[in-house]
Every structure is written in C-alpha cells, then in structure tokens.
TIMARDREN-491883 format. One record per residue (C-alpha): x negated, y negated, z negated. Coordinates in steps of 0.25 Angstrom, whole numbers, padded with zeros to 4 digits, always signed. Layout:
REM TIMARDREN-491883
XYZ;...
This chain:
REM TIMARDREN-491883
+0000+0000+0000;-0011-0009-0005;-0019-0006+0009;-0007-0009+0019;-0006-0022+0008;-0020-0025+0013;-0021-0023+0027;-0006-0031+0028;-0014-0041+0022;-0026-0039+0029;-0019-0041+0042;-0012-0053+0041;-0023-0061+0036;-0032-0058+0048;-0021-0062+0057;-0021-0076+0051;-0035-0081+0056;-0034-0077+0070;-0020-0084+0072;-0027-0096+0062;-0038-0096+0077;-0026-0096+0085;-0020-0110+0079;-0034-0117+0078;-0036-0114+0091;-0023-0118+0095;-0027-0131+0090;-0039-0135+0093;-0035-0132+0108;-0023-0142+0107;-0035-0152+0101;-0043-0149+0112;-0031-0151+0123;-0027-0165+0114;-0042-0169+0117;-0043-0166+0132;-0027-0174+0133;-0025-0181+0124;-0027-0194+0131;-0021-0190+0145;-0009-0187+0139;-0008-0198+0130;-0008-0192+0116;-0018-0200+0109;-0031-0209+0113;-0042-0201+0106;-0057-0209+0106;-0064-0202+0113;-0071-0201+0126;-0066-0191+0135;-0078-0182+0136;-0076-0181+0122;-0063-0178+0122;-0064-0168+0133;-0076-0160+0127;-0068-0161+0112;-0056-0155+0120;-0065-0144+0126;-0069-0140+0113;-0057-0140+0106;-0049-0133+0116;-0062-0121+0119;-0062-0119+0102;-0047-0117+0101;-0048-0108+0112;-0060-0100+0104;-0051-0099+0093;-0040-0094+0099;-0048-0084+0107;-0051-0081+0092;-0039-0080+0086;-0032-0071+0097;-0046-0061+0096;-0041-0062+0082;-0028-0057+0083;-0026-0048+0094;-0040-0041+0097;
C-alpha cells in the first residue's frame, strides 16, 4: 500500500517540471515575438535600436523553444 502511495506520488511530481519548461517556454517565445513586433504593430515604443531588438527577440524566442523542446523530451520520451 505504502509503495503504490509512493510511486503515485513519485509520478505526479516528476510531471510538474516538464509542464513548468512547457509554460516558460511558452513565455519567453511571446517576449521574443513582442520584441521583434512590438513596434510594427504599434504595441509600445520600446528604447532600443532595432538590431537590439531583433538579436534580443532571437534569443528570447531560440530559449523558449530549448525549453519547450525540453519539456515535451520531458514528458513523452
């Protein structure tokens, strides 16, 4: 009884962080996507020089997509 207890346990806690990947990643690519067009859709005025913008998108948007790779790895292999 204890064991299954356990293992119930065991389980749901190891789902938590892969989904945990999932939601950061799903954030810091809509950052990344708010950086590259932000100001051609007329969202905001953000000081920066576009160069900065578009390598701070890049990033933003290639680290969300690490972390959801990550977090789908995660959970289904």
């Amino acid at each position: 009884m204890q064991q299954e207890n356990e293992h119930r346990n065991k389980r749901m806690n190891v789902s938590y962080r892969p989904m945990g990947e999932l939601i950061r990643g799903v954030f810091f690519i809509a950052f990344g996507l708010y950086a590259f067009f932000s100001e051609r859709l007329g969202f905001g005025q953000l000081a920066l020089s576009p160069e900065v913008l578009y390598t701070l998108g890049g990033i933003l948007c290639a680290y969300g997509l690490f972390r959801v790779y990550r977090g789908v790895k995660q959970l289904f292999f």
